[in-house]
DRENFILO-461373 format. One line per field, with one value per residue (C-alpha): residue number from 1; residue in one letter; x, y negated, z. Coordinates in steps of 0.1 Angstrom, whole numbers, plus 5000, padded with zeros to 4 digits. Each point is the difference from the previous one (the first is absolute). Layout:
num: NUM	...
residuo: A	...
xx: X	...
yy: Y	...
zz: Z	...
//
This chain:
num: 1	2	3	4	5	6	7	8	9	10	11	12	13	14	15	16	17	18	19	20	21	22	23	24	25	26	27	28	29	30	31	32	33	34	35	36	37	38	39	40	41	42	43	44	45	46	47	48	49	50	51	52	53	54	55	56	57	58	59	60	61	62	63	64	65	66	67	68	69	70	71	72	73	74	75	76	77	78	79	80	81	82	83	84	85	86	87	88	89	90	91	92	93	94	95	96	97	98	99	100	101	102	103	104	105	106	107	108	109	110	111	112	113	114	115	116	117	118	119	120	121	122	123	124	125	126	127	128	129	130	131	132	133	134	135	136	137	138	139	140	141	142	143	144	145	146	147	148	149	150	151	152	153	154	155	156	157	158	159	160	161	162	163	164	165	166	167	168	169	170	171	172	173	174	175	176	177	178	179	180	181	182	183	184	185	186	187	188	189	190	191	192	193	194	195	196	197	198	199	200	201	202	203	204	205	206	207	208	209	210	211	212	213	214	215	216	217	218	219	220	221	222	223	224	225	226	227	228	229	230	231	232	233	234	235	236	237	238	239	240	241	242	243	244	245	246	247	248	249	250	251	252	253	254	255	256	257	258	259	260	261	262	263	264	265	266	267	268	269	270	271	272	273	274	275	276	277	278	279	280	281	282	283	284	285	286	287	288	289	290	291	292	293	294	295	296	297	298	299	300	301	302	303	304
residuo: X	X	X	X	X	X	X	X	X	X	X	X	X	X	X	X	X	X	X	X	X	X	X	X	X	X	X	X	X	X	X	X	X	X	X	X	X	X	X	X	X	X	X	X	X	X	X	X	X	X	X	X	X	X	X	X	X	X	X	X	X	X	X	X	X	X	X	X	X	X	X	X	X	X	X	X	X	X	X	X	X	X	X	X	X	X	X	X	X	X	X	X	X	X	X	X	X	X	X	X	X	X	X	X	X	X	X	X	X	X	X	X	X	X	X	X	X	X	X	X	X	X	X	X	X	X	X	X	X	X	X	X	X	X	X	X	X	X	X	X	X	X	X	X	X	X	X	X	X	X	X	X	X	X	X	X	X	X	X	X	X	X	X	X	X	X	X	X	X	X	X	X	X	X	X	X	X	X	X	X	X	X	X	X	X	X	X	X	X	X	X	X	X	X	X	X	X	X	X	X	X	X	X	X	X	X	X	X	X	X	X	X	X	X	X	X	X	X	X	X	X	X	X	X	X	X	X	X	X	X	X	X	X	X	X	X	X	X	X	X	X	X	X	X	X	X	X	X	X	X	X	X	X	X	X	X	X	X	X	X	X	X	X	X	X	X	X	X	X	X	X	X	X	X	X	X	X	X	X	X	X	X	X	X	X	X	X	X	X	X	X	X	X	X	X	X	X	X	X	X	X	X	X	X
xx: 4384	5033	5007	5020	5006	5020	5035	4987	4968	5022	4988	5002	5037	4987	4991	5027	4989	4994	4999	4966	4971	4998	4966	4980	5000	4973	5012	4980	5005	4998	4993	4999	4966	5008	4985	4977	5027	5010	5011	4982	5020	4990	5016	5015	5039	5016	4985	5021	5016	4979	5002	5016	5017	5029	5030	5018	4974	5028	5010	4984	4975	4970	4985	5010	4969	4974	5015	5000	5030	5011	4996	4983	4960	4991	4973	4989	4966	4983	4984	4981	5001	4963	4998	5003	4970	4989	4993	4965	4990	4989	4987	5002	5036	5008	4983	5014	5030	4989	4981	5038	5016	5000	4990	4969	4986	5011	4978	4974	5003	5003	4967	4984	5012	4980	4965	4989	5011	4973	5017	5017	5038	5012	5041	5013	5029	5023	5030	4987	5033	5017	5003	4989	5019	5002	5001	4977	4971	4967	4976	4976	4975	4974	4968	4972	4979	4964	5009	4991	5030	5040	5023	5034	5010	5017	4987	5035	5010	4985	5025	5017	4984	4999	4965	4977	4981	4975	4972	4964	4997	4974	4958	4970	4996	5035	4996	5020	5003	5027	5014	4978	4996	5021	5032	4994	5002	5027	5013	4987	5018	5036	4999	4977	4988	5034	5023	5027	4999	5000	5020	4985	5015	4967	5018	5013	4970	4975	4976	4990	4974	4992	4965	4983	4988	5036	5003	5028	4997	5022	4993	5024	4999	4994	4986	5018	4980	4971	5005	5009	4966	4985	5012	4997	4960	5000	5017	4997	4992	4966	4992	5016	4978	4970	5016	5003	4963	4990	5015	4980	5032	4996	4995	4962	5008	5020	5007	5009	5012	5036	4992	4971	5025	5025	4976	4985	5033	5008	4969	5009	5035	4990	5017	5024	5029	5012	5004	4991	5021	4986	5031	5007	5000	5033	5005	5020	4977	4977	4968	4989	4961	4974	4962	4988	4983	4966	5016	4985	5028	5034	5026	5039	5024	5038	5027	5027
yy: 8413	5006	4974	4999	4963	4990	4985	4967	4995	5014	4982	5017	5005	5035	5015	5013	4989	5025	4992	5016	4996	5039	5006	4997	5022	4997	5011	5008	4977	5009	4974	5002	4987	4984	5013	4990	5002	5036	5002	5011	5008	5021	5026	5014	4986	5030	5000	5004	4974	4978	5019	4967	4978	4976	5009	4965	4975	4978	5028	5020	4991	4999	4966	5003	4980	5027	5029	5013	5002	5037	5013	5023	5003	5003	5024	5001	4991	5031	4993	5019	4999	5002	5031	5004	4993	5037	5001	5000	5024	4977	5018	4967	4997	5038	4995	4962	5025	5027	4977	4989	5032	5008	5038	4987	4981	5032	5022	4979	4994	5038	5008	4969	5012	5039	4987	5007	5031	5015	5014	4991	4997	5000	4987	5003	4989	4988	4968	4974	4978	5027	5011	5035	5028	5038	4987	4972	5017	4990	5032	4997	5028	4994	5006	5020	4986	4983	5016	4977	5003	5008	5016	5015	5032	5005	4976	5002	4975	4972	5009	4966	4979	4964	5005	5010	4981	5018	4988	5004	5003	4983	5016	4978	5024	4991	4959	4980	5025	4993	5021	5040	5018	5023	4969	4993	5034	5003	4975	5006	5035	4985	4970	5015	5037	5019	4970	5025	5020	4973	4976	4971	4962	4978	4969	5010	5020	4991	5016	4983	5007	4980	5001	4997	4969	4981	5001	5016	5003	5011	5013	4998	5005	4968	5012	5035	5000	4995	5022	5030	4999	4997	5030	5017	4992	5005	5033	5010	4996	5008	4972	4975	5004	4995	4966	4994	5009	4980	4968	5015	5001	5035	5012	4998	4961	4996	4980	4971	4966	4995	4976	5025	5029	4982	4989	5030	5017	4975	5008	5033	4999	4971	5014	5020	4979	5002	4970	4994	4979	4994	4999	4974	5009	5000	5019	4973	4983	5019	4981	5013	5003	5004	4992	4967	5000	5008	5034	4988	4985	5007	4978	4997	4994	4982	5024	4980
zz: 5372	4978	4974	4972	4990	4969	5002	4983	5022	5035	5028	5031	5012	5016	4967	4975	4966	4971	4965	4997	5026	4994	5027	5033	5033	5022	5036	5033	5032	5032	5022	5038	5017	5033	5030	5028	5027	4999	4966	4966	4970	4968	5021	5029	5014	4987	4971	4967	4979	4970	4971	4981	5021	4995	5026	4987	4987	4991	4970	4975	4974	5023	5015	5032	5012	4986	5018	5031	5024	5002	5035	5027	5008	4963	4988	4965	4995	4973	4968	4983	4960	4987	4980	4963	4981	4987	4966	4984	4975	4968	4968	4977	5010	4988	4969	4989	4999	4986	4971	4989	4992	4962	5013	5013	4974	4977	5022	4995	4960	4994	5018	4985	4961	5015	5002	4968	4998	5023	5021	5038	5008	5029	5006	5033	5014	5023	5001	4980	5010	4980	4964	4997	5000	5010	5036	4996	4980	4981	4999	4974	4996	4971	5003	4982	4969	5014	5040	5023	5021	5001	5025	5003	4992	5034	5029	5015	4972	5022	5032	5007	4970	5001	4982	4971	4971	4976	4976	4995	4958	4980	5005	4998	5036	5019	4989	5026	5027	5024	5024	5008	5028	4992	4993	5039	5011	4986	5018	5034	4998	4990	5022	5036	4995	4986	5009	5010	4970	4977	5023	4978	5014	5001	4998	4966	4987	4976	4971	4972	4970	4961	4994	4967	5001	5002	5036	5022	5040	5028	5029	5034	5033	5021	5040	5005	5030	4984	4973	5022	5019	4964	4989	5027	4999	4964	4999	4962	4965	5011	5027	4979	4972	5024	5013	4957	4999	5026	4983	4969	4983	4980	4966	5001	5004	4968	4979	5027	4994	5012	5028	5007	5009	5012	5027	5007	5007	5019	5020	4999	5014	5031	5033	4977	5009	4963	4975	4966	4976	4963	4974	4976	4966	4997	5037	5013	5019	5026	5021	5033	4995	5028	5009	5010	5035	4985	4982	4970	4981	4992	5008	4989	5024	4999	5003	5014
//
């Protein structure tokens, strides 16, 4: 051990006094295990020297009494450092950060002031840290009067986006729908299927959507494992809809409660690996939500 003592509180005459106690070493000893008679040492007699020994235990600022003796027949004993912790994907952590930036909550207020227009929005775009700029887009394409969906005029405008938010416009038919089929697809063919040609980061991905009955949801990714063998069973629009239908969460089911469809697409997207988060209406604050062990009740989580 190194100490620093201060001048004023110096009490060992083999340690130089500083005027600031300025830190703390920890050092290795090497200590030599007596034998049963034909020696035993931590290693063999022409073995190398301690890696921190005192040559002159009388000088230095090292207590001579906690050090070894420099000398022959020394081998250093190996540690091994334990690993690095790896880091753990967490989708509540990416969106606590996302929530703060004035570019977010913007996204969010434009597509919320679109629902009465009848018709769906979509804005993608790409670093929310950022303001926006000719580098640092935010697509909009506007969609058409009373058409039930919204894309981009050229797909390629997704390449490398940090995400996409649309809205669903005010019918007595589309009442609190979250998420379609067609959303997760989507998706599934940025994040797993066409990964290379959108080289989408998970991590930092998301899609969002404002209903019509003052709600607003985002979707992330939160198993990429999982979600891989998803989509990979549920290959397209197609199948998707079926796992919608089999949650009974389709138009023929309409109008549905809030709760009601939040559950059911929660049904519908079990095994999915992906997480939903219902927005504050302000879109500062977002709650994990999931079914309750029975599958019959939906359930807010903390997002710490």
């Amino acid at each position: 051990v190194w100490i620093y003592q201060p001048c004023a509180e110096k009490t060992n005459s083999l340690v130089p006094c500083y005027e600031e106690v300025l830190s703390e070493y920890c050092l290795t000893y090497y200590v030599e295990v007596p034998g049963d008679g034909d020696g035993g040492t931590t290693g063999g007699e022409g073995g190398g020297t301690p890696p921190d020994c005192n040559p002159n235990p009388t000088e230095g600022n090292r207590i001579s009494s906690n050090l070894p003796a420099c000398g022959p027949g020394w081998e250093p004993v190996p540690i091994e450092d334990e690993p690095p912790p790896e880091e753990t994907h967490n989708p509540c952590d990416t969106l606590n950060k996302y929530s703060q930036t004035p570019t977010f909550r913007l996204i969010f207020q434009l597509l919320k002031d679109s629902v009465p227009t009848r018709r769906e929005n979509i804005l993608i775009y790409n670093n929310l840290f950022l303001p926006s700029s000719p580098t640092n887009p935010i697509q909009m394409t506007n969609g058409v009067e009373n058409q039930f969906s919204v894309y981009p005029p050229n797909e390629s405008i997704f390449i490398g986006c940090w995400g996409w938010n649309h809205n669903h416009f005010a019918d007595e038919d589309s009442a609190a729908l979250n998420f379609t089929p067609a959303d997760v697809n989507i998706m599934a063919d940025q994040i797993v299927r066409r990964s290379s040609y959108f080289q989408i980061d998970y991590t930092k991905f998301m899609i969002g959507m404002v209903g019509d009955s003052n709600t607003q949801y985002i979707l992330m990714v939160d198993d990429l494992d999982q979600f891989t063998s998803w989509s990979n069973t549920y290959k397209n629009e197609e199948l998707i809809s079926y796992v919608f239908s089999s949650s009974k969460l389709v138009l023929d089911e309409l109008p549905l409660s809030v709760a009601e469809t939040e559950k059911r697409f929660l049904k519908a997207m079990q095994f999915s690996g992906l997480k939903l988060f219902r927005g504050s209406n302000d879109f500062s604050t977002w709650t994990p939500l999931k079914l309750d062990s029975t599958g019959n009740n939906v359930i807010p989580t903390n997002c710490l």
